[in-house]
C-alpha positions as CSV (number, residue, x, y, z in Angstrom):
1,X,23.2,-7.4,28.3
2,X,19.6,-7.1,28.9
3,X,19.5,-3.2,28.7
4,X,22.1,-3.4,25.8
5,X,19.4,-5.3,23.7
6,X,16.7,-3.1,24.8
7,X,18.8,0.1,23.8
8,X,19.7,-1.2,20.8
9,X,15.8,-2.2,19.7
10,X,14.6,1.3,20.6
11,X,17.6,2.4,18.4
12,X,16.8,0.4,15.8
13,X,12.9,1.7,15.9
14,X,14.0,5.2,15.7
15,X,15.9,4.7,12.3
16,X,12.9,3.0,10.8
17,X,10.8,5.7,11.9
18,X,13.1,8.7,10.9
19,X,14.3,6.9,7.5
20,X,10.7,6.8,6.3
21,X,10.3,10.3,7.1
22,X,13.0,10.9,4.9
23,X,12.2,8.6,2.0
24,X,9.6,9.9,1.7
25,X,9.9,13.3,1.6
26,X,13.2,12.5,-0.9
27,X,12.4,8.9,-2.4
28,X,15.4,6.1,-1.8
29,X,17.9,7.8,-4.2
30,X,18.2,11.2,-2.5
31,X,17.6,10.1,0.5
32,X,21.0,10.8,2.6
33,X,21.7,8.2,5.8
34,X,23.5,11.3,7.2
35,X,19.9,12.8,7.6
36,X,17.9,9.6,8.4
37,X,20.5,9.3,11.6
38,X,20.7,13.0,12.3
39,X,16.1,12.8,12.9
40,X,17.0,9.3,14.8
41,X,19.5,10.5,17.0
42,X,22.1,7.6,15.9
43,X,25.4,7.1,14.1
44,X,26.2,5.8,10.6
45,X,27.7,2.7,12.1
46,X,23.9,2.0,13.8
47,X,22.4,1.7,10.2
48,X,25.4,-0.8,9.3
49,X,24.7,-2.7,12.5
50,X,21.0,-3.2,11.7
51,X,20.4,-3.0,8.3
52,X,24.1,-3.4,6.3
53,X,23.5,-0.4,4.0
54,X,20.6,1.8,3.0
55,X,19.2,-0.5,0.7
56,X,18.3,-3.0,4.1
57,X,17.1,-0.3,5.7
58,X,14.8,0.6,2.7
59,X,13.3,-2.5,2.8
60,X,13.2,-2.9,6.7
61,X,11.5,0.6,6.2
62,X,8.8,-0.9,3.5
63,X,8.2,-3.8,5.6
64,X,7.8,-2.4,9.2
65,X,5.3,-0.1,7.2
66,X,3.0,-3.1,5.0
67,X,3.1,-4.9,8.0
68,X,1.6,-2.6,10.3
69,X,-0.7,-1.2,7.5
70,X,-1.9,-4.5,7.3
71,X,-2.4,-5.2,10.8
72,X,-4.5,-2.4,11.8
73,X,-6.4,-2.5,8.1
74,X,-6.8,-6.1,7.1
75,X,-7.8,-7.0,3.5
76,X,-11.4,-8.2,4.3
77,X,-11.6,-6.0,7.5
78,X,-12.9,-8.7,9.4
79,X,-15.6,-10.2,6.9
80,X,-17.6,-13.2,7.7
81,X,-16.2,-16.3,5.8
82,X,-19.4,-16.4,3.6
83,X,-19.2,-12.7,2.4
84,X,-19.6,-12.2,-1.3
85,X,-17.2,-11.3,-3.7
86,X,-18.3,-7.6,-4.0
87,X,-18.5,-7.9,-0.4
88,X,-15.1,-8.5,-0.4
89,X,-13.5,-6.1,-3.1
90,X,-15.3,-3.3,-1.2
91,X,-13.2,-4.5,2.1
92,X,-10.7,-4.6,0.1
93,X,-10.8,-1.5,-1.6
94,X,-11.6,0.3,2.1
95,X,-8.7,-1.0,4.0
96,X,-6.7,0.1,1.0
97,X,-7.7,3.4,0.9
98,X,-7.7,3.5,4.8
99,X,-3.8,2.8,5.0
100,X,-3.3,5.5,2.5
101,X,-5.5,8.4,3.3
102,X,-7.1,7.5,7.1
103,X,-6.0,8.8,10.5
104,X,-3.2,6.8,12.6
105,X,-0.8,6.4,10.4
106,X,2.9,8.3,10.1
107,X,1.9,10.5,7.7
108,X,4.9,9.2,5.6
109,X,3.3,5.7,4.9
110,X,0.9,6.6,1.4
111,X,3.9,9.2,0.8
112,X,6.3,6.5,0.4
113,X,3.6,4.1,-1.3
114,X,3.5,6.7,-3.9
115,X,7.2,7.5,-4.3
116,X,8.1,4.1,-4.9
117,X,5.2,3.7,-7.4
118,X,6.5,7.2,-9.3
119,X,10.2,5.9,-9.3
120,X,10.8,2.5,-8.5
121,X,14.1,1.9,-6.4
122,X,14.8,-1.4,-7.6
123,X,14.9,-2.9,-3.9
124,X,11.4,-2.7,-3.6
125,X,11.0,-5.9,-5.4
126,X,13.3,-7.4,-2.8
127,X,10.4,-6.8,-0.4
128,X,7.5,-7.6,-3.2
129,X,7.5,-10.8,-2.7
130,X,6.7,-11.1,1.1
131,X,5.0,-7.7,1.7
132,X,3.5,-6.9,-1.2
133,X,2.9,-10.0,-3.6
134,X,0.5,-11.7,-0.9
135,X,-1.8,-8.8,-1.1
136,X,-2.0,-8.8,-5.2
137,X,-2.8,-12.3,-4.7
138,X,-5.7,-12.0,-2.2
139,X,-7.6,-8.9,-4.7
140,X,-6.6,-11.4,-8.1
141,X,-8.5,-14.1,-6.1
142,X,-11.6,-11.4,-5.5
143,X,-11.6,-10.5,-9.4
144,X,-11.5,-13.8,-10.7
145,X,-14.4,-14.8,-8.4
146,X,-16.3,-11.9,-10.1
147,X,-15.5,-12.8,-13.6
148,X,-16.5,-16.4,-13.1
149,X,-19.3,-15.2,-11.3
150,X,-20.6,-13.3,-14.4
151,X,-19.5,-15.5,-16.7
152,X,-19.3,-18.8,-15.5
153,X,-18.0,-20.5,-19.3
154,X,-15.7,-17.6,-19.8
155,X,-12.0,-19.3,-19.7
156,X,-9.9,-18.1,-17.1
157,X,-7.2,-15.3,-18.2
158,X,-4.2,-14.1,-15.7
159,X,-3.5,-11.2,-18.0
160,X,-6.8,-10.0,-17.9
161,X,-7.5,-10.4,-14.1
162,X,-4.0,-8.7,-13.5
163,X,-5.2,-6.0,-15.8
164,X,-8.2,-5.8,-13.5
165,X,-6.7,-5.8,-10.4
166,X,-4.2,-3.3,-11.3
167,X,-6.8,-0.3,-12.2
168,X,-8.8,-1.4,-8.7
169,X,-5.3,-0.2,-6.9
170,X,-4.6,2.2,-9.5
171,X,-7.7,4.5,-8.4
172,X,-6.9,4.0,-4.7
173,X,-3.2,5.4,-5.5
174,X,-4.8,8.1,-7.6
175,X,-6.8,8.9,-4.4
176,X,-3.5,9.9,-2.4
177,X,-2.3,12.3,-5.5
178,X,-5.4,13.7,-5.6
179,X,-5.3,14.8,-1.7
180,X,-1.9,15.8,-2.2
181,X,-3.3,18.5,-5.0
182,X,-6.2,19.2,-2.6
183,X,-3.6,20.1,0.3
184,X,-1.3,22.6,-2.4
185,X,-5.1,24.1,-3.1
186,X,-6.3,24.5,0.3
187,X,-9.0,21.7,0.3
188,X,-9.8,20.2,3.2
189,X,-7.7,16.7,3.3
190,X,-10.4,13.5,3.0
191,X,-11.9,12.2,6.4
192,X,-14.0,9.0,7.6
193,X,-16.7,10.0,5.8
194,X,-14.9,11.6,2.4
195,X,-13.2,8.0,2.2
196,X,-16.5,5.8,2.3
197,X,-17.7,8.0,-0.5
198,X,-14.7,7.3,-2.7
199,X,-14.9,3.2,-1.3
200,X,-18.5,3.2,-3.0
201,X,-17.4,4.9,-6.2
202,X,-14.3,2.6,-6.7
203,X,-16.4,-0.1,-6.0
204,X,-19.4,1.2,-8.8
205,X,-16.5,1.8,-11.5
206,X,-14.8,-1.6,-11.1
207,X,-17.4,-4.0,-11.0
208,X,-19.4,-2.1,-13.6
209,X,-15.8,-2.7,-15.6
210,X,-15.2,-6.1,-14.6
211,X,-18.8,-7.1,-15.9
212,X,-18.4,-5.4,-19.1
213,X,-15.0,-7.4,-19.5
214,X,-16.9,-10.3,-18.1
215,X,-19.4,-9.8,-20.8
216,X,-17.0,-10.3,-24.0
217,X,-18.4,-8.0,-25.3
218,X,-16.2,-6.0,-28.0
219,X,-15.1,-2.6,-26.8
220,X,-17.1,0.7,-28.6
């Protein structure tokens, strides 16, 4: 029974592995199960067993990823409790970048970050909630700190620190395009050193932005 359940957990890692080489590559809707258990070495009945259909093994897929994303690239990377705001968005904004463009990774996980962001599946949300949602709420907290902290009698505003949150991911995303055009072009992918350069620019361009919005200041 013993080697049963072991068999059956190194089965069940293989499908995860091979299905989000192959979502991927395809996104969820042309993604084929026949493929996903032809890499994995596994029959059709295997995915039913596990995961019910391939919209369970979509999200299994999304959380294994997050989850281990997370893990080896926390948030706040290991601030001290009394680090700053700015402090903290730039941790943020470096573990962000890390799970999408560092080493160490399958280099399906940004791939399938930025398929689902192109053309949402619809299950993803199913996932949002615990895998995704947590993190939105940790940068929101960051942002409103920094409004408050520039503004102290400004009111608070959910759509604007949503808004503000959004464009910090949004130019981390960008960043895994962008070394998807440099790979077509020949440009040598981002390293260690490339992705501290883009952590202080993303930093720069969204405080400077949140202080400006901070400000009240009418736009032009």
């Amino acid at each position: 029974m013993e080697k049963r359940s072991e068999s059956d957990e190194k089965t069940k890692t293989r499908l995860i592995e091979a299905a989000g080489e192959v979502f991927a590559r395809h996104g969820f809707r042309a993604a084929t199960i026949r493929e996903i258990c032809r890499r994995a070495n596994a029959s059709v009945s295997a995915v039913n067993y596990h995961f019910r259909d391939k919209k369970g093994l979509y999200a299994a897929v999304f959380e294994h990823s997050h989850r281990w994303a997370v893990e080896k690239y926390p948030h706040d990377l290991g601030l001290a409790e009394g680090a700053t705001p700015v402090e903290r968005l730039r941790a943020f904004i470096r573990s962000f970048l890390l799970r999408l463009l560092g080493d160490g990774f399958p280099t399906w996980h940004g791939k399938l970050i930025a398929q689902e962001i192109a053309d949402p599946s619809g299950v993803f949300s199913q996932v949002a909630q615990t895998s995704i949602r947590p993190m939105e709420e940790y940068l929101e907290g960051i942002v409103r700190r920094l409004l408050k902290d520039e503004n102290p009698s400004r009111t608070d505003d959910n759509d604007v620190v949503r808004l503000c949150a959004m464009s910090v991911v949004g130019q981390c995303i960008f960043q895994h395009h962008a070394r998807q055009l440099a790979t077509i072009h020949g440009t040598r992918t981002q390293g260690p050193a490339q992705i501290e350069v883009l952590a202080d620019h993303i930093i720069r361009f969204s405080t400077g932005g949140i202080r400006e919005i901070a400000s009240g200041r009418p736009s032009g």
